[in-house]
Structure formats: C-alpha cells, structure tokens
N, C-alpha and C positions, 0 to 999 in steps of 0.2 A: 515426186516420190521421196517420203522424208524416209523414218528409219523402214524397215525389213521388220516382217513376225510371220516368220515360216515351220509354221507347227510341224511336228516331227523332224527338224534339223537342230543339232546342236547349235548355237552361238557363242563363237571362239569370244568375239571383239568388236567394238564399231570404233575403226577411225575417223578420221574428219569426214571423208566419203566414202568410204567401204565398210561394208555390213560383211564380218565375215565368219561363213558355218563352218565348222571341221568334221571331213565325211569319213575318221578315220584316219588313212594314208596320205588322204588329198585333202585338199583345201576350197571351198566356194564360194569365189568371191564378188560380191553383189555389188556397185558401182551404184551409189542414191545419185539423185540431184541436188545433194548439199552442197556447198560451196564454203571454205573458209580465208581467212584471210589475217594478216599478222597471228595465225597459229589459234585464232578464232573461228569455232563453225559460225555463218552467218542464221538468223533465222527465216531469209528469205532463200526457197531453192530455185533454180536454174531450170526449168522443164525439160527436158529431156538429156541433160550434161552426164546422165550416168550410160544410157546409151553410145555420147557421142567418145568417151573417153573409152568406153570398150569398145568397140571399131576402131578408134585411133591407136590405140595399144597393140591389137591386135595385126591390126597394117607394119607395125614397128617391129616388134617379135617374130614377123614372121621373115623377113629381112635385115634380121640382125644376128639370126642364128648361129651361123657359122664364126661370130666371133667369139661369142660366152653363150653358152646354153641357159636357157630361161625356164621360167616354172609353168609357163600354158599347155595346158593339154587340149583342150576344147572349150571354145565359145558357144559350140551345136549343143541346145539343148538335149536334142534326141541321145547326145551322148551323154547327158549326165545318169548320175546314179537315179535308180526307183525310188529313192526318199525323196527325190527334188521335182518329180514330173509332176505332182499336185498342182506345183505353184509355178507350172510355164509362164505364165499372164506375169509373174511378178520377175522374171528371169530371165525373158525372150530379150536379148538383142544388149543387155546390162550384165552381162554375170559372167566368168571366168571357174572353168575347172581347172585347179592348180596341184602343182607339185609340192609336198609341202617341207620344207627347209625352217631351221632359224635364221630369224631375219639379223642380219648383223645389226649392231647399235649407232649405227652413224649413218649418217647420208651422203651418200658422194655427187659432190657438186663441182659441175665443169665450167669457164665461163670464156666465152670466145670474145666476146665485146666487152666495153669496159662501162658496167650502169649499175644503177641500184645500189644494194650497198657499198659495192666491190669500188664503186665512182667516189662513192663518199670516203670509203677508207683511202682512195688513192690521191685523193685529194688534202686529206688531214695529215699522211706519212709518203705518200710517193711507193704507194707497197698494196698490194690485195693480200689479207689473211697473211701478211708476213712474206707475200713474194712480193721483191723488188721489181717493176718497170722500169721502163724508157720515161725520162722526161719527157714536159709538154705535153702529151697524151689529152686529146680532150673527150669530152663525156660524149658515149656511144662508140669510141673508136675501135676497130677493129684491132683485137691483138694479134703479134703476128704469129704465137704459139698460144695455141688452148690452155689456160693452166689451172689445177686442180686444186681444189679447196674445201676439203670433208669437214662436213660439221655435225655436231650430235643431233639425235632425234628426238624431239619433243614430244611429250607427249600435250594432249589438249589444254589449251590456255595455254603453256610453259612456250619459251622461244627458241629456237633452235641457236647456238652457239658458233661460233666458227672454230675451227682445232688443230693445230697444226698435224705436220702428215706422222713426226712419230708420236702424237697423244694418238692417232688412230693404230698405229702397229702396236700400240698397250692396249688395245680396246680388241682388238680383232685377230692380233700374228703380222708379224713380218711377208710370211708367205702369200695371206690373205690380202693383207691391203695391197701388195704390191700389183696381183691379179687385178683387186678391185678398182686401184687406180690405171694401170693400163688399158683393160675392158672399157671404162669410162671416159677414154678421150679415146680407143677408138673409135667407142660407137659414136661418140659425138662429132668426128672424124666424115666418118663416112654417110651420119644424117643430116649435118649439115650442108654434104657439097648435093644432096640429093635434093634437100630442099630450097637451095639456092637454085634449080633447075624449075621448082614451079614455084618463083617469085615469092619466097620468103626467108627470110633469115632467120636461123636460128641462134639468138643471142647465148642463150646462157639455159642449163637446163641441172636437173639432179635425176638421181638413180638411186634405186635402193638392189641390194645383193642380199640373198639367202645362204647361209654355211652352209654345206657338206661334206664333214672333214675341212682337210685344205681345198675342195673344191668349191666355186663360188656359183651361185645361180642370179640370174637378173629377174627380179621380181617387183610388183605392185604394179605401177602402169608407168608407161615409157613413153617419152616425149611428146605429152599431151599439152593441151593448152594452162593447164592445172601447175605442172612441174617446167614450165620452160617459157622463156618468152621467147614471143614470134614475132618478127615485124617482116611489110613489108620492104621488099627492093624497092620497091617503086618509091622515090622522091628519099630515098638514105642519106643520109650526110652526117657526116661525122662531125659532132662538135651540135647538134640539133636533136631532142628525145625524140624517137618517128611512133610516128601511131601504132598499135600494136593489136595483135589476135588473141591476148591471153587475160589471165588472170589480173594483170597491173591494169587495167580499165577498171576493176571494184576498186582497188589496194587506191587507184588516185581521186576514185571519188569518195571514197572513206577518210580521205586522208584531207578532206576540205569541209571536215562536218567536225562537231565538238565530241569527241568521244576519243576516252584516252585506250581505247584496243585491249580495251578487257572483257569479258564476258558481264553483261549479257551484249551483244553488240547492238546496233539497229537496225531495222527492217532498209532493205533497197526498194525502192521505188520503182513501180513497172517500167516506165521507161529506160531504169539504170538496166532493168532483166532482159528484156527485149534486147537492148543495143549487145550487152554480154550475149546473149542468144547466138546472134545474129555475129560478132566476133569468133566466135569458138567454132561454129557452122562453116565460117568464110577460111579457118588453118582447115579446117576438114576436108570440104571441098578441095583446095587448094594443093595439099598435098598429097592426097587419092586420088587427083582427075587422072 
C-alpha cells in the first residue's frame, strides 16, 4: 500500500510512512507500507508494515498510559467518524484516530546500548552527543544509565541532526523538554525491562511528543520496529553487532550497494522484503505473545 487517496478527507501531510487526514479536532492516521531509510522513502514497500506498526503501537500506548498521556483514541474503525467508513478496506487494521496537538520540533531519542552512531561518536571523542562515558566501552555494550540525546526533525531527504538538551529548551521550554525527557527514559524504562522478558532487547529507540500548552502528549508510533532497534537475547555479547528485528537489516544492506543516500534511492529486492517481512513479524510476535 503506497500513498492513501481517500476522497472526502482532508490531507493534512504524508511522512515518510504515514498518510495523514485532519477530521477537524482529531487527526487520521494512515500507517502505508513505505519504508525509508537515511531519511530516504525507499521505492520498494514492505507488504503489510503499515498494519504491523499499528498493532505494535497500539500494544505500547496502551501500557504506557499512566506515564504521559498519548494522543490514540481508537484503532476500531466502527469508531471513526462517517467521513472515513467509505474507505474501511483502506483503514481496517492501518489507521489511528488521534488527538491532535503540535507536534514538537525535535525527536527525543533514548539509547541503552552503545551502536550506530552513538558507537561511532564514542569512538572518535569518548562522548555520545556530548555526554561523557566510561572508558573502554565496546560496541553494543550495555550502558549502565539510559541517556538521552534529542535531535531535530527532518523533514524528507534532509538528516536529522543531534542537539544538545539546552538547543532543545530554545526549541520547546524549559518545562516542556524537561517532561519530554523524563517521559522518554521512563517509558524506555519500563519497555525495555518488559521486553527483555520476551527475549528481546530493546537497544535504543526515539519518541515524538505533541504540545498542549506546558502539557506534553506522546504521539506518532511508539516502539516499533521502524523507530528502535530490537535485537535478540539469544546469543548478546557485547563487543559483537547481534542480528536484529528492525529497520538496520535495509539501513545494512543499503549500505553495501553504490548509492550515496539521496533520493531517488533503489529498489530492494524480494528477498531483501521477505527477510524485513519476516524480521519486523518475528519483534511482533515476540513481544505480544
């Protein structure tokens, strides 16, 4: 399912994966099967990835409530408004009725293990985004405190930047960021030691927050394969990259082709879809059995 064209809905926006209509007071958010990668959509989509991130989102939201209030109202079609029941077929099991907020300008990103770029800066300064570690550290390690590292939001093609925490109290409020960085190592808090109970780790993940006043909402999709990586327990060792549930299975096979990550990108190959398929199905299972 590439873009959404759902006659008689407004269309706010389309991000990298969500098609999104404004019904109003609320918001409709349509979850495609697109896929992007270094802040590129890809042109091949995922068959069913818009579905499985709405279930997974909505397993999260609903077990996260009591720390920051979120913007889902219903996934039940039956509950959306009479403008959207046309296009059940295009809705059923993909789509979010939301509460609608401004979205803050930054993304808040939490990281419990030490990979990706967070390895590479710790590697060149002894530091992630300007926080100092322990020496010796090696890639994949386990840190022993979560630590939080907000960075700007990109829009399509552009890269997302890293910022220290007061560039984000200029972007947002003192009062704001401070909510939004507490909310976001709890919840990574409390979804990490969850999902370390059904055999997976949750390495490192981001969150996006909506304003209300000084009050903050947790919005877009929450701890999906899309926004976090997942690896399994099984066979971890620190100091060794372990095979993973997420989006870093394109990100490494992109990254062993000639293309320097600018639009237009190139097509993945069915077997690269399948195997993603079948990674993103296996966090899913995994942490809903």
């Amino acid at each position: 399912m590439p873009d959404t064209i759902l006659s008689g809905l407004t269309l706010h926006s389309r991000g990298k994966v969500r098609d999104i209509y404004d019904l109003g007071d609320k918001l409709l958010l349509v979850a495609s099967d697109r896929i992007s990668a270094f802040d590129v959509i890809l042109p091949t989509p995922i068959p069913g990835k818009g579905k499985l991130l709405t279930q997974l989102s909505k397993f999260w939201f609903d077990r996260l409530a009591d720390i920051v209030p979120h913007h889902l109202i219903t996934t039940n079609v039956d509950e959306f408004p009479g403008a959207c029941q046309p296009h059940r077929a295009a809705l059923e099991g993909r789509s979010m009725l939301v509460k609608k907020s401004t979205p803050a300008p930054v993304e808040c990103i939490v990281r419990g293990y030490l990979t990706g770029s967070g390895w590479k800066d710790y590697q060149k300064t002894g530091a992630v985004c300007g926080i100092t570690l322990p020496q010796g550290l090696v890639e994949a390690a386990r840190l022993d405190e979560p630590i939080f590292t907000p960075s700007t939001k990109a829009a399509v093609g552009d890269h997302d930047l890293n910022i220290p925490f007061g560039a984000m109290i200029e972007k947002v409020g003192k009062v704001r960021a401070e909510k939004m960085r507490n909310a976001t190592i709890a919840i990574y808090r409390r979804a990490r030691a969850l999902a370390e109970t059904k055999g997976i780790i949750i390495a490192d993940t981001k969150f996006e927050f909506g304003m209300e006043g000084d009050d903050i909402l947790l919005i877009d999709e929450v701890l999906t394969p899309d926004s976090s990586r997942f690896w399994p327990m099984d066979g971890y060792q620190p100091g060794k990259m372990p095979d993973s549930f997420d989006k870093q299975f394109v990100r490494d096979y992109l990254l062993g082709l000639n293309w320097d990550m600018k639009a237009p990108a190139p097509e993945l190959p069915p077997d690269i879809v399948k195997k993603t398929q079948d990674k993103y199905f296996e966090a899913l299972r995994r942490l809903t059995a």
